[in-house]
N, CA, C and O of each residue as an XYZ file, in Angstrom:
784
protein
N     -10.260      1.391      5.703
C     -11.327      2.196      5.143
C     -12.516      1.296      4.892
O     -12.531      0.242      4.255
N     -13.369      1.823      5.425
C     -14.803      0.713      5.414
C     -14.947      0.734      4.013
O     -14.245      1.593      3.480
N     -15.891     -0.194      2.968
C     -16.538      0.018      2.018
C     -17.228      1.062      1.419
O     -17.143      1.692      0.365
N     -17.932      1.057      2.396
C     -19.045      2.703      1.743
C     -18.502      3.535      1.286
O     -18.663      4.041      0.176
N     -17.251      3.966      2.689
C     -16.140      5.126      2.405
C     -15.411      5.100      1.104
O     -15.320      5.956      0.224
N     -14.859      3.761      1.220
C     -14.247      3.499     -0.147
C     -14.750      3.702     -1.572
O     -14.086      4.025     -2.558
N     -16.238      3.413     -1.472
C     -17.151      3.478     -2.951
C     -16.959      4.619     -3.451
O     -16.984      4.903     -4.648
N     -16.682      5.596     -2.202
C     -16.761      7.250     -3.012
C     -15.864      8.162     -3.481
O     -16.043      9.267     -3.995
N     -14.656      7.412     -3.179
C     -13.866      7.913     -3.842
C     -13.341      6.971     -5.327
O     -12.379      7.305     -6.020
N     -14.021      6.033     -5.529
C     -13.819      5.101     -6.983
C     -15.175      6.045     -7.873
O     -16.277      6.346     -7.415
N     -14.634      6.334     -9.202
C     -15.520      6.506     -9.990
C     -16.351      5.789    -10.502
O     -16.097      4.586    -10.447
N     -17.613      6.195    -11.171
C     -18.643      4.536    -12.027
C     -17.494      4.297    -13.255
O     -17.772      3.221    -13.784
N     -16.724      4.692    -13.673
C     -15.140      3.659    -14.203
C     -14.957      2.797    -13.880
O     -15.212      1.694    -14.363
N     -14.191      3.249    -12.468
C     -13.767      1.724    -11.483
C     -14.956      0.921    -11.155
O     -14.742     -0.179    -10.645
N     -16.172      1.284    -11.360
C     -16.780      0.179    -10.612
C     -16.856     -1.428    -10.729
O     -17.333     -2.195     -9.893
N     -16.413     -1.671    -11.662
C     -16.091     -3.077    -12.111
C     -15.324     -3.321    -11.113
O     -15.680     -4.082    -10.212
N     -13.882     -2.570    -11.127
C     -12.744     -3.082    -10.498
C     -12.890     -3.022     -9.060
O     -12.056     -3.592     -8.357
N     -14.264     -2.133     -8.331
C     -14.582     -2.084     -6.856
C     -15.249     -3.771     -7.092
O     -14.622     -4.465     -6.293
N     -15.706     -4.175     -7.443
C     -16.718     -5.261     -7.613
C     -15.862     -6.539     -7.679
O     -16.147     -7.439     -6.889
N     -14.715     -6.732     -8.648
C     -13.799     -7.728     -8.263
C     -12.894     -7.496     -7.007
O     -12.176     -8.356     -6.496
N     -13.074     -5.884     -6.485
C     -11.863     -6.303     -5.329
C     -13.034     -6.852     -4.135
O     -12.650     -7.450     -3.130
N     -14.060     -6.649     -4.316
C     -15.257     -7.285     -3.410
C     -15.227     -8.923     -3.575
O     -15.312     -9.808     -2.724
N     -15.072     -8.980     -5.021
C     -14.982    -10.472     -4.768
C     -13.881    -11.248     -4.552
O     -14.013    -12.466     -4.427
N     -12.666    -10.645     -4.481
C     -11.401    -11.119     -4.171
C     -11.995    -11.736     -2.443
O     -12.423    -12.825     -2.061
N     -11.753    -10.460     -1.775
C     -12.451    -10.089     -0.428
C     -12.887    -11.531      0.419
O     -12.434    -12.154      1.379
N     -14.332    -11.705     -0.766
C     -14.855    -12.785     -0.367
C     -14.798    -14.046     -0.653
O     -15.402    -14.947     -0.070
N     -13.819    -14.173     -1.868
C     -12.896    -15.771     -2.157
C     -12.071    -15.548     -0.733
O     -11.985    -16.559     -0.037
N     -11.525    -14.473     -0.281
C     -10.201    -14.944      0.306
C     -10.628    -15.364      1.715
O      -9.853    -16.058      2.373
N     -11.809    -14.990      2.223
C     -12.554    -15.645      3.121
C     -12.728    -16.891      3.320
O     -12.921    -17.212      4.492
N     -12.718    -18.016      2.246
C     -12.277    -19.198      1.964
C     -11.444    -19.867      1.671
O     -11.255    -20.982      2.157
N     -10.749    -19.328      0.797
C      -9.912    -19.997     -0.228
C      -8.583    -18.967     -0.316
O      -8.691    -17.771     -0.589
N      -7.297    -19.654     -0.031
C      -6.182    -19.402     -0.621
C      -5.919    -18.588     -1.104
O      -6.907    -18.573     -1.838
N      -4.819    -16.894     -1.706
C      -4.617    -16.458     -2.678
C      -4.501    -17.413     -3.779
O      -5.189    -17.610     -4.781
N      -3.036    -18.157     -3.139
C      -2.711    -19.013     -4.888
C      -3.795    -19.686     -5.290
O      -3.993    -19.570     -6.500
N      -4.627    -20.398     -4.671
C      -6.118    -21.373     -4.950
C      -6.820    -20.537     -5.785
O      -7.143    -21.047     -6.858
N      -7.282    -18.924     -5.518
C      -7.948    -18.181     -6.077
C      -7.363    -18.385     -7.806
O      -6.275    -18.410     -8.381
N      -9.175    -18.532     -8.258
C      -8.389    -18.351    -10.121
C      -9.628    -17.209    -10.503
O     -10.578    -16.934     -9.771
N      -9.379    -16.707    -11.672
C      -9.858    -15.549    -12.324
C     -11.253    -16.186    -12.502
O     -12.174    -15.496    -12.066
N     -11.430    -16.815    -12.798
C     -13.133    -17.751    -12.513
C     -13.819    -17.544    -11.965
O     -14.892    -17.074    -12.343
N     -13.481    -17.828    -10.709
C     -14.080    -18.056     -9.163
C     -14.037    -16.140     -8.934
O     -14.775    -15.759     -8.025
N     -13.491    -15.364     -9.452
C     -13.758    -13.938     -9.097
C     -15.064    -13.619     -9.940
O     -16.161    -13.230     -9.538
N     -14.433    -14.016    -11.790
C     -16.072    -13.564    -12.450
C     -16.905    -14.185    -11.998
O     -17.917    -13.535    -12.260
N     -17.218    -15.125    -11.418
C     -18.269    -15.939    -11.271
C     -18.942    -15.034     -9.905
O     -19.979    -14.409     -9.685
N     -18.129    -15.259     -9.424
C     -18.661    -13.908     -7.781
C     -19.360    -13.166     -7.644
O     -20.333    -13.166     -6.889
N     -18.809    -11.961     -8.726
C     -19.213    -10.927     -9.110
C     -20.106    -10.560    -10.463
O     -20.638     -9.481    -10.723
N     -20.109    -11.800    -11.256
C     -21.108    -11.567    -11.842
C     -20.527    -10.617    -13.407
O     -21.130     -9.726    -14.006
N     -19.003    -11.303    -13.749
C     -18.270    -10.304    -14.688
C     -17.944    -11.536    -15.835
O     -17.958    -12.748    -15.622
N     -17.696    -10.948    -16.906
C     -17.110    -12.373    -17.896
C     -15.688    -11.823    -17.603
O     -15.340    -10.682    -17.298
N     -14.771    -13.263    -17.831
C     -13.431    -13.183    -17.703
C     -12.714    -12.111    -18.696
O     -11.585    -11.720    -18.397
N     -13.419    -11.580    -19.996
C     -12.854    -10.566    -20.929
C     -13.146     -9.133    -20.042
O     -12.257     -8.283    -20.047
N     -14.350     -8.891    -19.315
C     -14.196     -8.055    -18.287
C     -13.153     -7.511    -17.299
O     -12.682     -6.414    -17.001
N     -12.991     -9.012    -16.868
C     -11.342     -8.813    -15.772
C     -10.443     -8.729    -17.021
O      -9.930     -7.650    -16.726
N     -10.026     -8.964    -17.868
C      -8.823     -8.851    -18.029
C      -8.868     -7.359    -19.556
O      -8.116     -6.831    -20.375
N     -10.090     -7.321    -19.153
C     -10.045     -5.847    -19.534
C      -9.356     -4.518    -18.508
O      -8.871     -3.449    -18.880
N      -9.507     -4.982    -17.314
C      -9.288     -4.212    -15.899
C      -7.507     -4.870    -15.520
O      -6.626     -4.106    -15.126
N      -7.409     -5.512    -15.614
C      -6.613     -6.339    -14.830
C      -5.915     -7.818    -16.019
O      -6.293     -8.667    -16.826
N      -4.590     -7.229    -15.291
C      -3.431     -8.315    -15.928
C      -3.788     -9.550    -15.341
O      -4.173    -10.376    -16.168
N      -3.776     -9.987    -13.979
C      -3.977    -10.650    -13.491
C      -5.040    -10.391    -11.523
O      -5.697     -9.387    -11.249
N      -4.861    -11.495    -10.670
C      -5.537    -11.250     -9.867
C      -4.529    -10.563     -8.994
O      -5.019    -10.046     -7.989
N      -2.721    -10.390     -9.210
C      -2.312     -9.733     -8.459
C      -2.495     -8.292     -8.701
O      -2.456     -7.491     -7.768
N      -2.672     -7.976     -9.783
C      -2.717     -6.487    -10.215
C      -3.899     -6.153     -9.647
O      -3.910     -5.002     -9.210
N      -5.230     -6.975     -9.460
C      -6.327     -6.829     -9.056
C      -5.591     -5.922     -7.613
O      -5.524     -4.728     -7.323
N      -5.201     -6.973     -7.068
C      -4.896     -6.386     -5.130
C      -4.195     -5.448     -5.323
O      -4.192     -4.730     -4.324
N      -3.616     -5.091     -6.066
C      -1.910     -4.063     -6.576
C      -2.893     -3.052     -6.451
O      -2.894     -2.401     -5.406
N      -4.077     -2.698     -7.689
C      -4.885     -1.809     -7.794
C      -5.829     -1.354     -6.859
O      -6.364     -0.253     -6.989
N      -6.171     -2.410     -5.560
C      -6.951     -1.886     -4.540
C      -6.057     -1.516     -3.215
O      -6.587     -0.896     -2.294
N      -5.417     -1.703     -3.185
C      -4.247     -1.362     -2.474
C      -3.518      0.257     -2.276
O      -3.144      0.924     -1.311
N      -3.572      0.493     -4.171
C      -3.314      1.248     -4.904
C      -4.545      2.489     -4.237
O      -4.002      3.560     -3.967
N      -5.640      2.458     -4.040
C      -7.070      3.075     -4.152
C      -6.772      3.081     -2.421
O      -7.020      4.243     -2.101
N      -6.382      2.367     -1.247
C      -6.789      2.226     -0.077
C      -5.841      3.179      0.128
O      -6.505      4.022      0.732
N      -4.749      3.617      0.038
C      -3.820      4.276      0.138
C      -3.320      5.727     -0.494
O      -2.359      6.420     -0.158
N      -4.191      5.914     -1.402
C      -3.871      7.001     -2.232
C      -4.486      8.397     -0.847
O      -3.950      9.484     -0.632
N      -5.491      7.916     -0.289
C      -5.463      8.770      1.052
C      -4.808      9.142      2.214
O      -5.111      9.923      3.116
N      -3.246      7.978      1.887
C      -2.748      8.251      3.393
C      -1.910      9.208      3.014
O      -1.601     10.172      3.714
N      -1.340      8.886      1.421
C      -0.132      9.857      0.875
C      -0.883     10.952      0.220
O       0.032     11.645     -0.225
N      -1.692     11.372     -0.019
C      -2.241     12.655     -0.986
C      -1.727     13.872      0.504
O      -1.617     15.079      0.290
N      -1.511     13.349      1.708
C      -1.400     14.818      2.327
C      -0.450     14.895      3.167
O      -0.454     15.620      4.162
N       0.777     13.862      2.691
C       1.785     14.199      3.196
C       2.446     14.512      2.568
O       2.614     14.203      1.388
N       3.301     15.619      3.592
C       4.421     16.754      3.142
C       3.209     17.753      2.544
O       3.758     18.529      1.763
N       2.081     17.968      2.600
C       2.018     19.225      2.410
C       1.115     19.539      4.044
O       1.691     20.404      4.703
N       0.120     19.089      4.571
C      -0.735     19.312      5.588
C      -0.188     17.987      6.570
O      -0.072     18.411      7.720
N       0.037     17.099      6.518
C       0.533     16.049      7.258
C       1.987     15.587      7.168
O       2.720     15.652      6.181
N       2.297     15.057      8.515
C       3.409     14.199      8.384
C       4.004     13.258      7.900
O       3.266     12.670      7.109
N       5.292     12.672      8.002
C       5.483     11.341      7.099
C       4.457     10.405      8.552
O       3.406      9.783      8.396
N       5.148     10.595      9.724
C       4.011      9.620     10.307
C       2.400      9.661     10.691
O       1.613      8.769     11.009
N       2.245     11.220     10.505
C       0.571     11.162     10.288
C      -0.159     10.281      8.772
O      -1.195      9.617      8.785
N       0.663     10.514      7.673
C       0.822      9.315      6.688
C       0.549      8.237      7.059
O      -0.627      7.875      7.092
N       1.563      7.437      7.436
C       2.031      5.996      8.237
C       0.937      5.448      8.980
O       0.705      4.239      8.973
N       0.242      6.290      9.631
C      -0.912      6.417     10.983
C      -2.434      5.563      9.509
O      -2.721      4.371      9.398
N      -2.860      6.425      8.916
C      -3.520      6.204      7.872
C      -3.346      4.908      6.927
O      -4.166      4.117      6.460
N      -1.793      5.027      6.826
C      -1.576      3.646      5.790
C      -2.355      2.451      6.814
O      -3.389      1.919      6.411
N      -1.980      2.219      7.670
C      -1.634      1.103      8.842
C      -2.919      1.068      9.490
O      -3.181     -0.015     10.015
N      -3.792      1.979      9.590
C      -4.910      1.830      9.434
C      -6.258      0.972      8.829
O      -7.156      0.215      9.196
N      -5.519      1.922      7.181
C      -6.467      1.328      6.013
C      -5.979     -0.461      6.088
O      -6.684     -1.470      6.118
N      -4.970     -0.344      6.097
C      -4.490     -1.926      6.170
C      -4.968     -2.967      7.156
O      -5.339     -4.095      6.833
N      -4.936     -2.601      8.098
C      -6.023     -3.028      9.264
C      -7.407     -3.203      9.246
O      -7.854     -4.346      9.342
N      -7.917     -2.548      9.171
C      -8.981     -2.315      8.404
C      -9.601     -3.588      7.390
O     -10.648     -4.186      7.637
N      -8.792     -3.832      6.304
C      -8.971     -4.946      5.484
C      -7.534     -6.169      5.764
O      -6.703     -6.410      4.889
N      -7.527     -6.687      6.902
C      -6.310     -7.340      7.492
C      -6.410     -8.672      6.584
O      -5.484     -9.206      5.973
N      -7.893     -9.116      6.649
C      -7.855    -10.066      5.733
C      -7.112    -10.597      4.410
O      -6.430    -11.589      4.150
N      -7.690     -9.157      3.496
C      -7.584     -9.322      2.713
C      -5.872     -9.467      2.497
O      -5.251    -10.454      2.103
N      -5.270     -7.910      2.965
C      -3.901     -8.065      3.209
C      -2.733     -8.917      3.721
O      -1.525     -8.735      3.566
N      -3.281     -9.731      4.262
C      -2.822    -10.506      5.185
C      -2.287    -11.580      3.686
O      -1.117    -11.871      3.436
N      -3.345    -11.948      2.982
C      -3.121    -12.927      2.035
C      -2.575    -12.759      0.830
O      -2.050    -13.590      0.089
N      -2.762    -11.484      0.682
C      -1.613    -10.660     -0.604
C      -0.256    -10.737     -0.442
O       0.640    -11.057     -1.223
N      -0.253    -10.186      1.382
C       1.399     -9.967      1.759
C       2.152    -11.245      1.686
O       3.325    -11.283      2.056
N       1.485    -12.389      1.187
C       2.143    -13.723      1.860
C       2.827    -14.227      0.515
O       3.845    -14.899      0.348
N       2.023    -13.736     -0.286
C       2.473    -14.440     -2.044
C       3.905    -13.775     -2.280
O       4.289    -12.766     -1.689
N       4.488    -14.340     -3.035
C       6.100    -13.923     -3.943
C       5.780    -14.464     -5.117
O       6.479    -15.177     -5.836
N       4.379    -13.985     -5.321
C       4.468    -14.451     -6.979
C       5.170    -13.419     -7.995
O       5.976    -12.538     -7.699
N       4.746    -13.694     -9.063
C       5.184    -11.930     -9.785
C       4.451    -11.160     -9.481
O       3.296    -11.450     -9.169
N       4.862    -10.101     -9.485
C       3.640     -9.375     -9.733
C       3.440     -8.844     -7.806
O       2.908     -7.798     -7.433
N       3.853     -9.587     -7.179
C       3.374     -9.240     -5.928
C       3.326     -8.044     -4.679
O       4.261     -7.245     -4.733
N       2.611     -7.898     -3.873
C       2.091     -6.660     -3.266
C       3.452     -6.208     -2.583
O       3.865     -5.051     -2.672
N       3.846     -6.806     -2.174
C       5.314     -6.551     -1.407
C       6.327     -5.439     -2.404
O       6.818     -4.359     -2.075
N       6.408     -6.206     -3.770
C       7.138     -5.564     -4.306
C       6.210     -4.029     -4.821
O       6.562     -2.868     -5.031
N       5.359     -4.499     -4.857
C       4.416     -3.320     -5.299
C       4.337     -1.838     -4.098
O       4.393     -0.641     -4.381
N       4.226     -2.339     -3.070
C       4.320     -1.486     -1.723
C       5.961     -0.863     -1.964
O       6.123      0.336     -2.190
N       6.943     -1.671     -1.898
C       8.001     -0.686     -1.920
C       8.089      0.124     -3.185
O       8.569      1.256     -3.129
N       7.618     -0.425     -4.429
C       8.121      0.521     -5.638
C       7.321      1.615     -5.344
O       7.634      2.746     -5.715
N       6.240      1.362     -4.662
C       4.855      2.775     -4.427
C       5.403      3.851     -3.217
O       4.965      4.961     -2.915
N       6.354      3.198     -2.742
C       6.897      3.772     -1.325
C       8.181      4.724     -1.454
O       8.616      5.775     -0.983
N       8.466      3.899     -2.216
C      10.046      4.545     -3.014
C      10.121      5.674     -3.753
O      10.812      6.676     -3.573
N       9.334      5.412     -4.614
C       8.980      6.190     -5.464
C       8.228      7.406     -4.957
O       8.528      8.500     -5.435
N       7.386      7.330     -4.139
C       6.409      8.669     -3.549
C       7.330      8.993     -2.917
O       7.553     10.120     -3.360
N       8.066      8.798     -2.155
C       9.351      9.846     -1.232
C      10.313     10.404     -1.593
O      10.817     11.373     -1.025
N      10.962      9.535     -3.230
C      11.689     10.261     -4.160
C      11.170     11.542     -4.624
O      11.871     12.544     -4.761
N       9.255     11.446     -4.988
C       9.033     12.242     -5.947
C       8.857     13.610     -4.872
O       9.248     14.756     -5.093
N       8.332     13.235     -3.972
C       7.843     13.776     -2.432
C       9.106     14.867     -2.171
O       8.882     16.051     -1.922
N      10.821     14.150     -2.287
C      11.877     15.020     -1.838
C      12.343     15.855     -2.992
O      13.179     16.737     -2.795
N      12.007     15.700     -3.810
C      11.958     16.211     -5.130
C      11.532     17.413     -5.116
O      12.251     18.402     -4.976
N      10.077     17.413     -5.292
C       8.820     18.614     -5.321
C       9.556     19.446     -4.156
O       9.700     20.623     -4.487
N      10.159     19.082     -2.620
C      10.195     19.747     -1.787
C      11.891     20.535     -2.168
O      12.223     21.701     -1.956
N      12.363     19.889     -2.518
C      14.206     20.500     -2.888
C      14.327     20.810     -3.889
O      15.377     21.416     -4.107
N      13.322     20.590     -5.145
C      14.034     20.837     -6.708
C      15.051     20.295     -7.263
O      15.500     20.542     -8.382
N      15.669     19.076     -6.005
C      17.263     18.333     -6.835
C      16.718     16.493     -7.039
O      15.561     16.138     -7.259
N      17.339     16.021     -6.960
C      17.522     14.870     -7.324
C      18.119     14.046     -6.052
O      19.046     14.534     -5.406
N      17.699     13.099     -5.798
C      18.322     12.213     -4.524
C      19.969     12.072     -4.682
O      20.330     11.981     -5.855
N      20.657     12.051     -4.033
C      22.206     12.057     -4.303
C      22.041     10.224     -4.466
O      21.262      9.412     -3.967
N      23.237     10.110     -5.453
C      23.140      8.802     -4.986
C      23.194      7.965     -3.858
O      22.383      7.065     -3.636
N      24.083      8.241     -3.194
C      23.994      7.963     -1.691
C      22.315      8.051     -0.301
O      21.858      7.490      0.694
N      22.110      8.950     -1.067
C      20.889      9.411     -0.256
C      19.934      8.218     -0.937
O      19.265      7.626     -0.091
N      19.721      7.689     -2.517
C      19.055      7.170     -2.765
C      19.050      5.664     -2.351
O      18.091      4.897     -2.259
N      20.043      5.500     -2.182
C      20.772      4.003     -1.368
C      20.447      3.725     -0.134
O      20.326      2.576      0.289
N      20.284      4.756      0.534
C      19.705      4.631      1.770
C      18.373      4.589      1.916
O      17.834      3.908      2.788
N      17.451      5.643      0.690
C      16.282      5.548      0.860
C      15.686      4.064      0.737
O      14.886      3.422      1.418
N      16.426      3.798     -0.435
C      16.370      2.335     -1.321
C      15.983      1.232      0.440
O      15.009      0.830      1.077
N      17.706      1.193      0.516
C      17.422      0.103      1.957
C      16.615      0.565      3.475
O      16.604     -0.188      4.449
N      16.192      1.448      3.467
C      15.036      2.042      4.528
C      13.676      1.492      4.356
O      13.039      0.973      5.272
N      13.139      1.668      2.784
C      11.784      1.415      2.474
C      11.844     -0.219      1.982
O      10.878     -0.696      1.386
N      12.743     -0.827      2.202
C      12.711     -1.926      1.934
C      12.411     -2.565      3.156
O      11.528     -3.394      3.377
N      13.470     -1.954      4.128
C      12.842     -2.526      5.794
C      11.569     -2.431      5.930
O      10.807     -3.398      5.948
N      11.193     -1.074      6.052
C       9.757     -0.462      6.140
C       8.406     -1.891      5.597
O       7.505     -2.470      6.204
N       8.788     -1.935      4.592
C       7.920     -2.748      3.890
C       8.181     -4.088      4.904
O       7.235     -4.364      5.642
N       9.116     -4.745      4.972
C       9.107     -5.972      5.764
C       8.767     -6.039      7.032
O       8.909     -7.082      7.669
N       8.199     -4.766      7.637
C       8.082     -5.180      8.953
C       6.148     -4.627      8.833
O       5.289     -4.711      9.711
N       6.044     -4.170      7.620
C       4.671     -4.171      7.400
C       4.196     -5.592      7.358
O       3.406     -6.040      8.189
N       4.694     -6.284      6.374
C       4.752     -7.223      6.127
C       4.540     -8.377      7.258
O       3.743     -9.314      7.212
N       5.472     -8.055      8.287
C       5.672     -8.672      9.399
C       4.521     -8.414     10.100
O       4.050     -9.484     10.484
N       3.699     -7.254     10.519
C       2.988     -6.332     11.574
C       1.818     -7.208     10.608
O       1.766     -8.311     11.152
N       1.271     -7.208      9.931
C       0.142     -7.679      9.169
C      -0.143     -9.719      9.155
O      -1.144    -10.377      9.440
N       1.300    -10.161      8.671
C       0.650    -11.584      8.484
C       1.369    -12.296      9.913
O       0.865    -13.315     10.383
N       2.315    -11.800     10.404
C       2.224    -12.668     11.873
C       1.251    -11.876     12.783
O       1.387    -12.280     13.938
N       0.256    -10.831     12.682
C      -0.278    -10.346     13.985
C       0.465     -9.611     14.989
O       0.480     -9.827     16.201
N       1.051     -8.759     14.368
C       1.606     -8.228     15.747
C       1.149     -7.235     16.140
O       0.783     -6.253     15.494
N       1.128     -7.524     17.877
C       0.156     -6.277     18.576
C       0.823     -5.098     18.779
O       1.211     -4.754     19.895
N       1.001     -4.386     17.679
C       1.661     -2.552     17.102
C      -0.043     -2.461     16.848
O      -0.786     -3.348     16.429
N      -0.354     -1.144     17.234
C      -1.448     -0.386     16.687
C      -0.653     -0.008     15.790
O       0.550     -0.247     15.684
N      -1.715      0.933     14.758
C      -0.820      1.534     13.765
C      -0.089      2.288     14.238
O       1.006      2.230     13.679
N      -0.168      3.504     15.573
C       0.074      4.588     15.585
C       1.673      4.181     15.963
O       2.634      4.823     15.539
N       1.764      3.141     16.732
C       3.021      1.910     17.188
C       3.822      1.913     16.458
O       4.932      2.426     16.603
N       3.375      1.287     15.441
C       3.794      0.475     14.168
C       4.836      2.111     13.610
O       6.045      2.339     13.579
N       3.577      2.960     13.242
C       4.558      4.141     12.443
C       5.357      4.820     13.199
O       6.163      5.603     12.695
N       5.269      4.636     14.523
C       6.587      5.475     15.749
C       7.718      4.743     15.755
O       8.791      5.270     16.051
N       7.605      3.275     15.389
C       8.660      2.257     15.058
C       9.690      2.621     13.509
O      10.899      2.735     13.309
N       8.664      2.698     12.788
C       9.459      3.358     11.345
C       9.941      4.514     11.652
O      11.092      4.709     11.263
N       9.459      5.307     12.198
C      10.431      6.629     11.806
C      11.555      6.317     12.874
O      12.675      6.508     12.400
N      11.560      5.897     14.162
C      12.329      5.819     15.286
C      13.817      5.086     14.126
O      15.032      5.227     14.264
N      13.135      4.429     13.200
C      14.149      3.565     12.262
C      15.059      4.379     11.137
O      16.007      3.879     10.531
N      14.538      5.841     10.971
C      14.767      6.196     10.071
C      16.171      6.480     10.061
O      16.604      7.073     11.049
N      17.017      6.160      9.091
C      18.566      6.400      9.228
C      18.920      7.789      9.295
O      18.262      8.745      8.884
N      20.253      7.784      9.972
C      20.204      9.631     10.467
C      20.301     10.816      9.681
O      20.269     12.004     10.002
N      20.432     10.213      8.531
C      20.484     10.825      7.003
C      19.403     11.534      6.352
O      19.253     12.743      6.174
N      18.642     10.498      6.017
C      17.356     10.414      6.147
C      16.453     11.584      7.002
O      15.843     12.575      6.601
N      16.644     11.029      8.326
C      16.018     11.681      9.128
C      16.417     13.594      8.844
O      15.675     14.552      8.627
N      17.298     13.521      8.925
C      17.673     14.778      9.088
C      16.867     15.881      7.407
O      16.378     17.010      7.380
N      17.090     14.837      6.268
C      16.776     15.546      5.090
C      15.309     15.848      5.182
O      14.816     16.907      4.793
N      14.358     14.441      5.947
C      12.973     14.947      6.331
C      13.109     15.918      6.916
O      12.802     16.890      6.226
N      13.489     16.207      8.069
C      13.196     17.288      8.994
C      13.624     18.247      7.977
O      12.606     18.715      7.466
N      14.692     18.755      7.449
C      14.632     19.763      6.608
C      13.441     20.453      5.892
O      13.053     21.609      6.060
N      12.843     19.326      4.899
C      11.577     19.515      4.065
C      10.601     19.133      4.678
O       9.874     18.478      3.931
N      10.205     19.219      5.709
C       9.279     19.650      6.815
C       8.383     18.348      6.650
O       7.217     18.385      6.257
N       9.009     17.294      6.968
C       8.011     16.498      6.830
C       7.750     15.350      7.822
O       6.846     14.536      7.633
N       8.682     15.306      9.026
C       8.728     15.264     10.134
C       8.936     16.143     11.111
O       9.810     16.999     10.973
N       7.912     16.050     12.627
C       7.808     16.915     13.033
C       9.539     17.604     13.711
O      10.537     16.886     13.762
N       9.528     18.745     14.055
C      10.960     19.517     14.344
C      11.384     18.520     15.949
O      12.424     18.754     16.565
């Protein structure tokens, strides 16, 4: 998602927090995630450090939260007007899109980090996602599987982003679902969220 695009869906709220993920952006153009310190962002952008950490725990929550914002468009319309991989198509996109930036988030295992943040965001939206669509609760079994599915999912994002691999997105998300366990698969197709 280009910038501009992006500005308009952040409120003058967020605008602080559009302004440090701008300056993340452009530290990471130089410098390291881990190198990056909360400094070198206020200083960027032109914020006092009680600013950021008015917004933000740290600089991973910073990326957690723009991440958070790049994506809230791929999932707002799946399972009701879109697919899980017309979804996927969008995520992999937006991610592309800012490869940079992603590229250097996906690499950290600090606390706090995007990896883990992507699956709890992933997990969780397909739980809540099969939910809204069935009215029950994941069986346990079903959740075990979801569990180790979106965990792959995430690692080969992971993979597709900081080694470069030549998957377009549209690739990339025909690869995930082609992955989806037959379980799985089948409970999507039920709640209409892959195509028949």
């Amino acid at each position: 998602m280009e910038t501009k695009e992006l500005s308009k869906t952040i409120t003058s709220k967020d605008s602080i927090k559009f302004r440090l993920a701008n300056a993340m952006k452009e530290c990471l153009a130089t410098t390291s995630l881990e190198n990056i310190t909360v400094k070198q962002l206020t200083e960027t952008c032109g914020v006092s450090r009680q600013t950021f950490y008015r917004n933000f725990l740290d600089k991973y929550d910073l990326i957690n939260w723009y991440f958070d914002i790049l994506l809230a468009n791929s999932f707002d319309e799946m399972g009701s007007t879109e697919t899980v991989y017309e979804g996927l198509i969008k995520k992999f996109n937006y991610i592309n899109n800012e490869k940079l930036f992603f590229s250097a988030a996906f690499k950290s295992d600090s606390q706090n980090n995007l990896k883990e943040h992507d699956y709890e965001m992933i997990f969780n939206f397909y739980t809540n996602l099969l939910f809204r669509k069935t009215g029950t609760l994941l069986s346990m079994i079903d959740e075990s599987i979801l569990d180790m599915y979106c965990h792959s999912s995430i690692y080969m994002t992971v993979k597709w982003v900081t080694e470069d691999l030549p998957y377009s997105p549209e690739l990339l998300a025909k690869l995930l679902i082609s992955a989806l366990p037959v379980r799985l698969e089948k409970l999507f197709k039920q709640n209409g969220l892959l195509e028949k």
